[in-house]
Residue frames relative to the residue before (quaternion, step in Angstrom):
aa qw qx qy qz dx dy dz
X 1.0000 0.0000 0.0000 0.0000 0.00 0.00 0.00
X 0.7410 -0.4755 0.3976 0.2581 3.64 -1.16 0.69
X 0.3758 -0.5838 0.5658 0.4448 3.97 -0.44 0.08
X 0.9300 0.0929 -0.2037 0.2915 3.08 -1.39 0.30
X 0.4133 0.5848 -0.5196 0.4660 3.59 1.44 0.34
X 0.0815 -0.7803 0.6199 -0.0143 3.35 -1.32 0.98
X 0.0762 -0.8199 0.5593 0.0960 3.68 -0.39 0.59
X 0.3275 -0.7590 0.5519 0.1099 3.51 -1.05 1.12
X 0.0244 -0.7166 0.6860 -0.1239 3.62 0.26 1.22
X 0.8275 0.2891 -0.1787 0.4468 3.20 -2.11 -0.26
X 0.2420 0.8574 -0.3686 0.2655 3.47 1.06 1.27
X 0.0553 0.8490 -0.3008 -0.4309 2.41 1.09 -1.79
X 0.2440 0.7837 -0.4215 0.3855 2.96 1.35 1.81
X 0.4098 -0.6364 0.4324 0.4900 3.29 -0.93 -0.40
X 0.0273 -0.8020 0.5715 0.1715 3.56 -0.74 -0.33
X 0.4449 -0.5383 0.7030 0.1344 3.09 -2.12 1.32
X 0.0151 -0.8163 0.5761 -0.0389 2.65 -1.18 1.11
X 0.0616 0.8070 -0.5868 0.0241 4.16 -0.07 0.20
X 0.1259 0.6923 -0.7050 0.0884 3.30 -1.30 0.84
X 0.2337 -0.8389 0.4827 0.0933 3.19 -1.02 0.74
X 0.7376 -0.4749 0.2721 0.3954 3.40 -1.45 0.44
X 0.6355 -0.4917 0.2480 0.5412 4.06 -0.61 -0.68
X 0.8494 0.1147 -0.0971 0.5060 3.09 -1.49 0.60
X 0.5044 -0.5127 0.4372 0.5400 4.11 1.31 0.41
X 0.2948 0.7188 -0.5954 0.2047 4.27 0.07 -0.08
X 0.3449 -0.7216 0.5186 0.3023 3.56 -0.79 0.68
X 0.0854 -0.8408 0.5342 -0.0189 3.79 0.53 1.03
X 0.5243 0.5079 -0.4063 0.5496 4.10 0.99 -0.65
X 0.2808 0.8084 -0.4965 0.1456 4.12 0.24 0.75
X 0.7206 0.1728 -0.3111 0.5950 3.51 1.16 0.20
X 0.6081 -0.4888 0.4424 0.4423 3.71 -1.54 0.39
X 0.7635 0.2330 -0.4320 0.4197 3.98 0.60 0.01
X 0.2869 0.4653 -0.7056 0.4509 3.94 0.50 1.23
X 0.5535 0.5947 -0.3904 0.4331 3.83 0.39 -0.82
X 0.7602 0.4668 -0.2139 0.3980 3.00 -0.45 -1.72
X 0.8860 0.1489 -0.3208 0.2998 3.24 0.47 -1.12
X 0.2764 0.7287 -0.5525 0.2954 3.64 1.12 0.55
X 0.7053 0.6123 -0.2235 0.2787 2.96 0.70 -1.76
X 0.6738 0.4784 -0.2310 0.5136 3.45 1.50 -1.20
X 0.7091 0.3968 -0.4156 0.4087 3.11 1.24 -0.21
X 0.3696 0.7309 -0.4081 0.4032 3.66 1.06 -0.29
X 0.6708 0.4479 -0.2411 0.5397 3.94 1.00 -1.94
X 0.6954 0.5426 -0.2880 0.3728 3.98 0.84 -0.92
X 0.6763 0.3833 -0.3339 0.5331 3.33 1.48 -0.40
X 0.7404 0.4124 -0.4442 0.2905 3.43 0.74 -0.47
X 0.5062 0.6749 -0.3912 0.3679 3.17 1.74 -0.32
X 0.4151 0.6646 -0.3164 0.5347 3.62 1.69 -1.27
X 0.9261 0.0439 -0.0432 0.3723 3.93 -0.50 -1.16
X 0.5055 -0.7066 0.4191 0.2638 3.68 1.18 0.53
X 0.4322 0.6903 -0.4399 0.3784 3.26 1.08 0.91
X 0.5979 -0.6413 0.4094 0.2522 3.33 -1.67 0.47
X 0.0477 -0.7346 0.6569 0.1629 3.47 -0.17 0.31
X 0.0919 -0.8488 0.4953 0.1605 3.35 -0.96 0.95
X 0.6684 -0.1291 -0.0060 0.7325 3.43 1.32 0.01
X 0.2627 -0.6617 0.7022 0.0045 3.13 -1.86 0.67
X 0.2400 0.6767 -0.6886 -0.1012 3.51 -1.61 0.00
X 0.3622 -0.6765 0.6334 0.1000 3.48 -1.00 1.02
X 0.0702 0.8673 -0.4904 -0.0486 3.39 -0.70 1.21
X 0.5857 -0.5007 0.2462 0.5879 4.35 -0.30 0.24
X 0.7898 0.3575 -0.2091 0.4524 4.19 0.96 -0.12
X 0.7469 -0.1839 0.0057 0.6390 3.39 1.47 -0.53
X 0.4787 -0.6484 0.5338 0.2559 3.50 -1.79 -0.22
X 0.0649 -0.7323 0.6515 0.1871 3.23 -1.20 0.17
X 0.1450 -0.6904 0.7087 0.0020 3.43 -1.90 0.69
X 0.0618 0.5960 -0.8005 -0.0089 2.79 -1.98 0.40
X 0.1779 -0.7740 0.5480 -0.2626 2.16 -1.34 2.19
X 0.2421 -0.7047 0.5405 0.3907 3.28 -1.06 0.31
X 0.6285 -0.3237 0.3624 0.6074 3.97 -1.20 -0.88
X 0.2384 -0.4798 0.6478 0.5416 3.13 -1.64 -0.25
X 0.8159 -0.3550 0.3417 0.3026 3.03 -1.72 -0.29
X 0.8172 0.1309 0.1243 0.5474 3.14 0.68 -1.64
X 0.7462 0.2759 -0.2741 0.5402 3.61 0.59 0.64
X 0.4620 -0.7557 0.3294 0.3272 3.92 -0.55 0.46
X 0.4174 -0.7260 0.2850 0.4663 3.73 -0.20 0.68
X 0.3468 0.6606 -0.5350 0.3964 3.78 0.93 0.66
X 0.6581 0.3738 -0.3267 0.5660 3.81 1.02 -0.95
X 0.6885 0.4369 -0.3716 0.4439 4.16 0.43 -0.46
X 0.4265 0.6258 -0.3161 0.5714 3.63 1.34 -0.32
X 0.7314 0.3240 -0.2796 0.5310 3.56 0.15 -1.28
X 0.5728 0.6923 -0.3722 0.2327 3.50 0.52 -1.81
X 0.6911 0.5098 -0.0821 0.5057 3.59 1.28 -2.21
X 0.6475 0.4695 -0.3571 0.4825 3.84 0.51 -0.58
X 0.8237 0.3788 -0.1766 0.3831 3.44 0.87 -1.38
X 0.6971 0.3930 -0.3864 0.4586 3.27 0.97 -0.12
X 0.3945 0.6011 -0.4894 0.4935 3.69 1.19 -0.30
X 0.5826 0.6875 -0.2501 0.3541 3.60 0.20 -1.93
X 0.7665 0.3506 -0.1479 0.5173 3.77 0.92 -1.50
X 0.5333 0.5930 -0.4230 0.4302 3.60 1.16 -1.30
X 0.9282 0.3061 -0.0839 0.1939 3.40 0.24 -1.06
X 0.4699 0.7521 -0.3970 0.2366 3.39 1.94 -0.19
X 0.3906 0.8213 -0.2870 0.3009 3.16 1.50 -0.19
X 0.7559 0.2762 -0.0217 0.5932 3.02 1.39 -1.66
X 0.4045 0.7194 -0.4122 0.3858 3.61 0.96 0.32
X 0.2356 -0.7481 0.5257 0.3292 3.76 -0.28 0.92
X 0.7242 -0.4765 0.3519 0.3532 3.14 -2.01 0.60
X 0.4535 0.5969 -0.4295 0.5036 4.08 1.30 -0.83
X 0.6841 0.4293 -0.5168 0.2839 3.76 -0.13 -1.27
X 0.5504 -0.2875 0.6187 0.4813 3.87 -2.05 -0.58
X 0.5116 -0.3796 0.7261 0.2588 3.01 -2.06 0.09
X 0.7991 -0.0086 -0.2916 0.5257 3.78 -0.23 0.67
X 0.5363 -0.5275 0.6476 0.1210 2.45 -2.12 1.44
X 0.8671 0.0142 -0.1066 0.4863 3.59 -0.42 -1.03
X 0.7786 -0.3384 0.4604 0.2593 2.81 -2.23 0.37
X 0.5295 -0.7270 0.3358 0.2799 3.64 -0.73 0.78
X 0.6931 0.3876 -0.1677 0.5841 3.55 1.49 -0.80
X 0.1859 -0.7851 0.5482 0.2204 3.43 -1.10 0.07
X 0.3757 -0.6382 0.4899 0.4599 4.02 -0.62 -0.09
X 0.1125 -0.7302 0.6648 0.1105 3.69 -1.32 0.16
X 0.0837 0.7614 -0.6313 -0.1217 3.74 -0.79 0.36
X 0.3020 -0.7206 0.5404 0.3123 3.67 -0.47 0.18
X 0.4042 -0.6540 0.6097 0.1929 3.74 -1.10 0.95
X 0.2261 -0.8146 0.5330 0.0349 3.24 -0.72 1.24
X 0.7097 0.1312 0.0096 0.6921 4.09 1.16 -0.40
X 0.7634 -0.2534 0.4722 0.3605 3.23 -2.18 -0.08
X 0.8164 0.3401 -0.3756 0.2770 3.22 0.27 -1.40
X 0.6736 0.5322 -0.3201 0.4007 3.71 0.76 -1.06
X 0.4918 0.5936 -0.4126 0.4853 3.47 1.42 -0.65
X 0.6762 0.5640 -0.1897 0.4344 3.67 0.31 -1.18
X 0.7778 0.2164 -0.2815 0.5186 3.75 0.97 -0.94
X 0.5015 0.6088 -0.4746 0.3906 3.52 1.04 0.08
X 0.6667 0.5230 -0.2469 0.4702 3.41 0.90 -1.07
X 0.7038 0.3194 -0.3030 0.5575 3.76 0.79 -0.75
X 0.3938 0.6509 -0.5257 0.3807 4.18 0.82 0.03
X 0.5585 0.5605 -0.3802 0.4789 3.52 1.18 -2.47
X 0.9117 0.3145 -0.2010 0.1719 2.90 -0.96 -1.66
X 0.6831 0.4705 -0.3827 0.4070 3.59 1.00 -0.35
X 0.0582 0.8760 -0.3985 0.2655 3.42 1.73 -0.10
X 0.9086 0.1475 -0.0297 0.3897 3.49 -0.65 -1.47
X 0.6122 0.5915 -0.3056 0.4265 3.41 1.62 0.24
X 0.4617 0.5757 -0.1774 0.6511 3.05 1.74 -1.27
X 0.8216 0.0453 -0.2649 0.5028 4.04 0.05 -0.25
X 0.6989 -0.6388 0.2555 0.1953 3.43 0.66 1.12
X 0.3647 0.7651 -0.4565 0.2706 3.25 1.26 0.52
X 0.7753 -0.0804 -0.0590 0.6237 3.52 1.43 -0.69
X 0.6547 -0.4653 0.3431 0.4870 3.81 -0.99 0.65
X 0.7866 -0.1290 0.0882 0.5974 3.93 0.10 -0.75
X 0.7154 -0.6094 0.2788 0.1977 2.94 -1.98 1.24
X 0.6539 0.6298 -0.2841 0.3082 3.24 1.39 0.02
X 0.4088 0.4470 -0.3883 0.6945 3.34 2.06 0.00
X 0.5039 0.4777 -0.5512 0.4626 4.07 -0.32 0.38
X 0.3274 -0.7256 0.5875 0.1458 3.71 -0.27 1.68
X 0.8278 0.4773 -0.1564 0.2501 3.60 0.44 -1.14
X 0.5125 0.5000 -0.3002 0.6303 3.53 1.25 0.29
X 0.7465 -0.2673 0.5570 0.2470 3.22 -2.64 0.91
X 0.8813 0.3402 -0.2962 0.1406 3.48 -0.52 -0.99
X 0.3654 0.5184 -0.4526 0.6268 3.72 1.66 0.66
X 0.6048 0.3794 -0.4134 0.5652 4.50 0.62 0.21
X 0.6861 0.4985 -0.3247 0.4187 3.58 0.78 -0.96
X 0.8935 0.2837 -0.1187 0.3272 3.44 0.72 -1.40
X 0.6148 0.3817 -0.0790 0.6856 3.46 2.05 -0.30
X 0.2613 -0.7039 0.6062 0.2624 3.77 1.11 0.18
X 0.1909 0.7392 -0.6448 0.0374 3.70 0.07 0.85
X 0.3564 -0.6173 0.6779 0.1800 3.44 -0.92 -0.26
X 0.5089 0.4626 -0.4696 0.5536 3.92 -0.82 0.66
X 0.8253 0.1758 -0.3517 0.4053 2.94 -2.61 0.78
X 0.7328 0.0507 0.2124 0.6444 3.54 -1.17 -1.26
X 0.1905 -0.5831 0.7761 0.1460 2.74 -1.55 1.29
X 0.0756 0.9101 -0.3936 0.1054 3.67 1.01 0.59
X 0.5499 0.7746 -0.0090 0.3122 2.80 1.53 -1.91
X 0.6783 0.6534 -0.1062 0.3188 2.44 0.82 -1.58
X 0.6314 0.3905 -0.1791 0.6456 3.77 1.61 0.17
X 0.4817 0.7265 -0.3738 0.3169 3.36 1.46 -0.63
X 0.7426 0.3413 -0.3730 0.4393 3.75 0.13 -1.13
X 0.7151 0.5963 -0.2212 0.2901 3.46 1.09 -1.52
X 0.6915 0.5334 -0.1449 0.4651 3.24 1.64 -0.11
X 0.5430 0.5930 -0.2324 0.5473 2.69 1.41 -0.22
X 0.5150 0.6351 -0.2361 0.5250 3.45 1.81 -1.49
X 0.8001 0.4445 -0.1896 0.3555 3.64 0.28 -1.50
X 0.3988 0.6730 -0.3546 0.5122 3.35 1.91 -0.85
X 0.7341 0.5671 -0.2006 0.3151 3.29 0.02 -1.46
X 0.7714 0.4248 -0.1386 0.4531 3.08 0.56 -1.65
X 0.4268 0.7098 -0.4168 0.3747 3.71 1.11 -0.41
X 0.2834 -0.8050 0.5015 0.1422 3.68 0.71 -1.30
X 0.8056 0.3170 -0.2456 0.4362 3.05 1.25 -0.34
X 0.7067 -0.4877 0.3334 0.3893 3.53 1.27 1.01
X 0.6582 0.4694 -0.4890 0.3277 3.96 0.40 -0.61
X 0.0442 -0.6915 0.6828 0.2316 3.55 -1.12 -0.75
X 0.2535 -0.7988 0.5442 0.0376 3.07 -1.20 1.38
């Protein structure tokens, strides 16, 4: 880790996270680089028993929001998701590309309340609309916000904690998010 970067894990916050592919390249170039993130995304949260509260997968990098896992720090589920993606796919990687997909570091902010929780989550999902990949965020296969707004089911079974967590946030009263 950098000098003077400090990361506030074992918080019991949530945290945005976004890291990105190398050098920022748009390496996510076919619908199965996608696909398989996504399966890897369900394998890690399944791996550290964490919440995934929304996702969007983009052609240069990703964002999350996450909770902790329990028992392991989200620096090892962080690695856990880069590196096993990384393998899932070297297969399908042309012979031109580098040998590494992502950037070595990743950003983390910790969500401190509802409210920042709330614009972090609506930042993801408007994502691929806002840089014009599709007219509205709901034709973007790879993102949370087709479970949020259409109760789909599919990709990350992440979700699957998403509304209810958000619910329990709330109801606390006291602004954190966990």
């Amino acid at each position: 880790m950098p000098r003077g970067l400090r990361r506030f894990q074992e918080s019991g916050q949530s945290h945005f996270v976004t890291f990105s592919c190398y050098r920022r390249q748009p390496f996510f170039a076919t619908p199965e680089l996608f696909d398989h993130f996504v399966r890897s995304l369900e394998d890690m949260r399944r791996r550290f028993e964490l919440r995934v509260y929304g996702y969007v997968v983009m052609p240069e990098h990703v964002h999350l929001l996450l909770g902790e896992p329990p028992r392991a720090k989200l620096a090892e589920a962080i690695h856990y998701l880069k590196l096993s993606f990384s393998k899932r796919v070297r297969s399908l990687r042309s012979a031109g590309e580098p040998g590494t997909f992502w950037q070595k570091r990743y950003y983390d902010r910790n969500v401190r309340n509802y409210r920042e929780f709330t614009v972090k989550l609506r930042y993801l999902h408007r994502n691929p609309a806002q840089r014009g990949l599709v007219k509205e965020a709901g034709d973007w296969k790879w993102s949370s916000f087709r479970h949020y707004a259409f109760r789909e089911e599919g990709g990350s079974r992440s979700n699957q904690n998403g509304r209810q967590g958000i619910a329990r946030q709330k109801q606390r009263g006291n602004g954190e998010c966990s």
